[in-house]
C-alpha positions as CSV (number, residue, x, y, z in Angstrom):
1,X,2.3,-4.1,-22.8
2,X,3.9,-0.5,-23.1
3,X,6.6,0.5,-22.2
4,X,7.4,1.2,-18.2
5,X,6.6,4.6,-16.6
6,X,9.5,6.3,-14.9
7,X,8.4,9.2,-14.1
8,X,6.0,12.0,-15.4
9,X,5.9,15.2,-16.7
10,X,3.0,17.2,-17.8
11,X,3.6,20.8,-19.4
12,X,1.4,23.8,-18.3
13,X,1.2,22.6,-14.7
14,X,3.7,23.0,-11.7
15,X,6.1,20.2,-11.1
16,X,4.9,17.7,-9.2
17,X,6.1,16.0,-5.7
18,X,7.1,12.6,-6.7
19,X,7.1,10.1,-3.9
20,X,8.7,6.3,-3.8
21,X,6.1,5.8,-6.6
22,X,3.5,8.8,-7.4
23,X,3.5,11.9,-9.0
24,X,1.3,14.4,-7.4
25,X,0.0,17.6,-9.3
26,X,-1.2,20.1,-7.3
27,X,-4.6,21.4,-10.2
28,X,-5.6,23.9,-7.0
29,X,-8.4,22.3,-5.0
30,X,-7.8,19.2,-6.3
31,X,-4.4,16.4,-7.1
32,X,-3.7,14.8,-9.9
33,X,-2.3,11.6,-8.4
34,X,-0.1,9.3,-11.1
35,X,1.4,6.0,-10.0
36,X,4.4,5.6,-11.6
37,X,5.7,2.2,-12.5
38,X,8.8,2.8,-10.2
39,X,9.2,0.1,-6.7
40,X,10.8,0.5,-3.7
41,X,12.3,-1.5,-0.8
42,X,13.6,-1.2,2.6
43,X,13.5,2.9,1.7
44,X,15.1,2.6,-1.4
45,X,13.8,2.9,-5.4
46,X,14.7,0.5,-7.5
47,X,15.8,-0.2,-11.2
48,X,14.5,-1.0,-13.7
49,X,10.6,-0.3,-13.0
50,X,8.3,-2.8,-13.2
51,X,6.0,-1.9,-16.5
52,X,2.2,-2.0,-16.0
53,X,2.4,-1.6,-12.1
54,X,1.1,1.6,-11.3
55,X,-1.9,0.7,-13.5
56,X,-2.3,-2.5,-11.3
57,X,-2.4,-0.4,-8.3
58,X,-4.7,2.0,-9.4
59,X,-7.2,0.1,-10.5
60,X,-6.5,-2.2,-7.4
61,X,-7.1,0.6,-5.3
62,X,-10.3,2.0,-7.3
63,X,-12.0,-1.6,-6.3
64,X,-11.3,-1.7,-2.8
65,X,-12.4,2.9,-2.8
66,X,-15.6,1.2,-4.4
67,X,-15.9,-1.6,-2.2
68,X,-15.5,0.1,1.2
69,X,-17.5,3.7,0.2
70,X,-20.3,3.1,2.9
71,X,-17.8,2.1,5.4
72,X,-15.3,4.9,5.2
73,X,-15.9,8.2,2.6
74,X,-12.8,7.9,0.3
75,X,-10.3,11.4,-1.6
76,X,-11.7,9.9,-5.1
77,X,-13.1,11.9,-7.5
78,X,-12.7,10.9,-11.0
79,X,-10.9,8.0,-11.9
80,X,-11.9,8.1,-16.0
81,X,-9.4,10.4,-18.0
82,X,-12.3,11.5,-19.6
83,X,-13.8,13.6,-16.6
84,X,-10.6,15.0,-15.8
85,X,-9.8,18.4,-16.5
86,X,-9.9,19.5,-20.0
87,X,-6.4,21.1,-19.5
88,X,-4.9,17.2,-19.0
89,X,-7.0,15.5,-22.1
90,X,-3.7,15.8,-24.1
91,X,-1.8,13.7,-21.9
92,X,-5.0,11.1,-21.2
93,X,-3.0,8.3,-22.8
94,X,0.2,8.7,-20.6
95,X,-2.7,9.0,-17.7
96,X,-5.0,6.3,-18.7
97,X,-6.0,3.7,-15.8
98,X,-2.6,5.1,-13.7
99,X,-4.2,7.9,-12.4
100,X,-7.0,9.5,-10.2
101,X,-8.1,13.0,-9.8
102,X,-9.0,13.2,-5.6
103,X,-10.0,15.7,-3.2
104,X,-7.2,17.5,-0.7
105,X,-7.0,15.9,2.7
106,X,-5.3,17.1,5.9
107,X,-3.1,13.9,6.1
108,X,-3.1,12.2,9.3
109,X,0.6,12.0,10.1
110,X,0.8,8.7,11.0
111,X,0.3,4.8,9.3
112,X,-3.3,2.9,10.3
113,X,-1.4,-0.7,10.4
114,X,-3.7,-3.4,10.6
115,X,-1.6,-6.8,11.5
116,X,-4.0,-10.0,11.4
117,X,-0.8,-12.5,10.9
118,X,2.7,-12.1,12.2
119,X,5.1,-10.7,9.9
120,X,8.0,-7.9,8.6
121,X,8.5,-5.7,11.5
122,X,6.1,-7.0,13.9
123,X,7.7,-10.4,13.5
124,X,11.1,-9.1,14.4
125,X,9.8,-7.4,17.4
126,X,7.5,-10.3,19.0
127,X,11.4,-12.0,18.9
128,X,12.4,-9.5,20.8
129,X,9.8,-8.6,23.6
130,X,6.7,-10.7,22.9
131,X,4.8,-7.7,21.8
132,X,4.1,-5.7,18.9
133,X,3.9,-1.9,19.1
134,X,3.0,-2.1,23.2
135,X,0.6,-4.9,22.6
136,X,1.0,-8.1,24.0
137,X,1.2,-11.3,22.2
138,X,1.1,-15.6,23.6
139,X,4.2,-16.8,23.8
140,X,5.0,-19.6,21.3
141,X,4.0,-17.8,18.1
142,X,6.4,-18.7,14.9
143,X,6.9,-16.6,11.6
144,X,3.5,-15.9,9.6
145,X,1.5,-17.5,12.6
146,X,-2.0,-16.5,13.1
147,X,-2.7,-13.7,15.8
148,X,-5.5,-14.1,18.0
149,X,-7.4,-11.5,17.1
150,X,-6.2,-8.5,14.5
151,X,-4.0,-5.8,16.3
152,X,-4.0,-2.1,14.9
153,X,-0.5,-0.8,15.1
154,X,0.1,2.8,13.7
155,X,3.8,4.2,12.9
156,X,5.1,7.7,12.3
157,X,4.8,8.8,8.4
158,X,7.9,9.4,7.3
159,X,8.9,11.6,4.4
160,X,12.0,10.2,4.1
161,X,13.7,7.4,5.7
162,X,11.8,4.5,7.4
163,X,8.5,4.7,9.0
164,X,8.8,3.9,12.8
165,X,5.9,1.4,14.5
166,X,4.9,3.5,17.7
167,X,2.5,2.6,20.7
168,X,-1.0,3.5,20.4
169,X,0.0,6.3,23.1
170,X,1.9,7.8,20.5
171,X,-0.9,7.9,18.5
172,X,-3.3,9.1,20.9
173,X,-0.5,12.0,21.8
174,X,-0.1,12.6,18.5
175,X,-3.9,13.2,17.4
176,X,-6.0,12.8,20.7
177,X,-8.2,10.0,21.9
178,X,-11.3,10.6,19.6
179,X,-9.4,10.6,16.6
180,X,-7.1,7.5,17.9
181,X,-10.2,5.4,18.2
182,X,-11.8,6.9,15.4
183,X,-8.8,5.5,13.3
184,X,-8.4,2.0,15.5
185,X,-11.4,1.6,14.7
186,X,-12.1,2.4,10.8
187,X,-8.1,0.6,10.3
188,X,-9.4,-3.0,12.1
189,X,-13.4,-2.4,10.0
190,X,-11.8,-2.4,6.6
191,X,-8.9,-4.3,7.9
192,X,-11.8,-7.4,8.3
193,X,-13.8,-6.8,5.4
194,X,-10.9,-7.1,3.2
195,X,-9.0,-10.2,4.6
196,X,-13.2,-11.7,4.2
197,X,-12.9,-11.0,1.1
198,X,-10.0,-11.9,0.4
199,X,-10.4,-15.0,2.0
200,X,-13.0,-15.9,-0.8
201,X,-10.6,-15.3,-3.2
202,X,-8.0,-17.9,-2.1
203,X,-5.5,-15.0,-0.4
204,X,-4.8,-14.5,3.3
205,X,-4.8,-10.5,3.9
206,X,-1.7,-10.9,6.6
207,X,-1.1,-7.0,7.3
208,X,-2.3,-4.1,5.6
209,X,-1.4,-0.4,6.1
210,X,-3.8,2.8,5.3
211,X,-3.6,6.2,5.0
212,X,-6.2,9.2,6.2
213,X,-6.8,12.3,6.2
214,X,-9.2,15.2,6.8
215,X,-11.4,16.6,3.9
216,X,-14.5,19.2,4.3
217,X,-13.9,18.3,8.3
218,X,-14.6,14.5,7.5
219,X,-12.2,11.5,8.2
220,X,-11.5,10.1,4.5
221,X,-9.3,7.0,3.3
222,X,-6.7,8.2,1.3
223,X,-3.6,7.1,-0.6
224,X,-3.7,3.2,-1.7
225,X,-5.9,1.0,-0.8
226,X,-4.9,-3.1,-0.2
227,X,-2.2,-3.2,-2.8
228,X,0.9,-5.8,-3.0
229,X,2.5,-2.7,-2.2
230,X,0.9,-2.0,0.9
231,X,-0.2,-5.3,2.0
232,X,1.0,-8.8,2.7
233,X,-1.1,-11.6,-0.1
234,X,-0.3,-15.1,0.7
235,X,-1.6,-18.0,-0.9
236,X,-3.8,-19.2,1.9
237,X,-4.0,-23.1,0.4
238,X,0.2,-23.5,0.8
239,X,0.0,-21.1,4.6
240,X,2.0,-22.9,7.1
241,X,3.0,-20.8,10.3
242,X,6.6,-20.9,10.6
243,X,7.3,-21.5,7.0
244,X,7.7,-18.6,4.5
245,X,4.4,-17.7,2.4
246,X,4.0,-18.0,-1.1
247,X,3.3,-14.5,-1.4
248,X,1.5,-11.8,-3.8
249,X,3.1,-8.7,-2.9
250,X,6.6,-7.0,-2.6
251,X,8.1,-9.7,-0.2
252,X,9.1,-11.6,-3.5
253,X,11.6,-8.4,-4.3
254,X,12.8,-7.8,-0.7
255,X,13.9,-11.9,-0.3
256,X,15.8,-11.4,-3.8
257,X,17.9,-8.3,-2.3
258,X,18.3,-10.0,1.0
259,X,19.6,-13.3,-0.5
260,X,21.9,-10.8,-3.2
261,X,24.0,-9.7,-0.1
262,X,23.4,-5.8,-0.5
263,X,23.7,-3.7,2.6
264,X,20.8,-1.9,2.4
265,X,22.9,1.4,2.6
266,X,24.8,1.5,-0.5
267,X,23.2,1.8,-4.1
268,X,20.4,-1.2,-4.4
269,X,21.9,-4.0,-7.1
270,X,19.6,-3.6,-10.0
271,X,16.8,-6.0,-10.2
272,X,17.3,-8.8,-12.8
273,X,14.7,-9.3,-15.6
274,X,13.5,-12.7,-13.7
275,X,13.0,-10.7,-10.8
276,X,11.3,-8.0,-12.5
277,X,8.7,-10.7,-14.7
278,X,8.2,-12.3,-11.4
279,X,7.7,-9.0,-9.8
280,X,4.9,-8.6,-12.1
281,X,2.9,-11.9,-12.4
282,X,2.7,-11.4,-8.9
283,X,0.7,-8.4,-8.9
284,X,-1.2,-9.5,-12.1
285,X,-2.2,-12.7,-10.0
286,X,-3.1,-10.5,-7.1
287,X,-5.2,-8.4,-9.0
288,X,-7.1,-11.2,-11.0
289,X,-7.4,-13.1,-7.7
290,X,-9.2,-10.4,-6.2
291,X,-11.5,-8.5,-8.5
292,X,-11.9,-11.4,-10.8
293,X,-11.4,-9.9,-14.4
294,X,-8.2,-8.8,-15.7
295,X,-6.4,-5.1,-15.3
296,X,-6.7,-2.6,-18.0
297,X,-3.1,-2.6,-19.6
């Protein structure tokens, strides 16, 4: 495996806007999205970077664009360096399988959370006021339980800082009610037809968060799409409500920095190379779990 990708650079075109994890080139009407092998947690990046992930995501996320394209149009439009532009085919090797070419969207400013377990955030609010995000919930439920039926959930986008979970209200203020159902609606469709799927491949989908935007006036799934980063994967023969999941996603690092005693303010601890190899089987296991071949390293 090569080495881990930092960050990128690519002469010729203007800087790009680097998020927790992606480097986005602006080419004009199009981006040049890269994921980067960096991880975050609890608003924070972390060191080192975990080598082959933003490949795993990538090509994670070009399944599920693939899988989904009748239920939702998707931003992709090239995801082989060899119909990018001819201006990038000296970097194609830094680029290979880490990065899509995709339309411009008018981002939605808010998260589609789709919650079909109880977990993270809406775990620690259910302790708190038997509800999640305004909606109700039985009393009785314990850690990873089952909901009764999937709940949509939508938080602020953040830039920086912590995304906030917000009422549907909020939402509907924020966008109006067409486009709130519109996006209730899409977030608990794909929501279903992933955890089904998922559910044939040994993995419980537990919560899932997308991203949308508008492009040529049409509502298109954006961003990631069902990724350990994303998402909660547990391993749905070992599932026990109340008990914490064998998981295939980023829970693995956050219990490591909770049980490390670090504040969450302060500069993150730097992730041992355990943590980081077991960072990364995770993923890999995800991936082959899912789309049943292996990722192009």
């Amino acid at each position: 495996m090569s080495e881990p990708v930092w960050k990128t650079e690519i002469p010729d075109l203007p800087p790009p806007r680097r998020g927790k994890v992606r480097d986005v080139y602006d080419l004009g009407d199009r981006l040049l999205i890269v994921a980067c092998d960096r991880i975050s947690a609890y608003d924070h990046i972390l060191q080192p970077a975990i080598p082959g992930k933003g490949k795993i995501l990538t090509q994670l996320s070009n399944f599920w664009f693939e899988r989904f394209e009748k239920v939702v149009p998707n931003h992709l439009v090239a995801v082989d360096v060899q119909d990018f532009p001819d201006q990038l085919a000296a970097h194609s090797d830094m680029l290979e399988g880490r990065s899509v070419l995709v339309t411009k969207a008018e981002v939605v400013p808010f998260e589609c959370v789709a919650r079909g377990y109880l977990a993270g955030s809406g775990f620690r609010e259910y302790t708190e006021s038997r509800s999640v995000c305004g909606i109700a919930l039985p009393e009785g439920l314990e850690r990873a339980d089952r909901l009764p039926d999937p709940i949509f959930t939508p938080a602020t986008k953040a830039e920086s800082g912590h995304d906030e979970n917000v009422s549907y209200e909020v939402l509907v203020n924020g966008v109006g009610d067409d486009l709130a159902r519109q996006l209730r609606d899409i977030t608990l469709s794909v929501y279903s037809l992933g955890a089904e799927h998922s559910a044939s491949c040994g993995l419980i989908l537990a919560d899932t968060k997308f991203e949308f935007g508008h492009s040529a006036g049409q509502l298109t799934l954006i961003d990631e799409v069902l990724t350990p980063d994303s998402s909660r994967f547990w391993e749905a023969e070992s599932w026990t409500p109340g008990v914490e999941p064998i998981s295939f996603d980023k829970q693995y690092v956050r219990n490591w920095l909770d049980d490390s005693g670090w504040d969450r303010d302060s500069p993150p601890p730097d992730l041992p190379p355990e943590v980081v190899q077991g960072t990364l089987e995770r993923y890999l296991e995800a991936f082959r779990k899912l789309t049943g071949r292996e990722p192009a390293l």
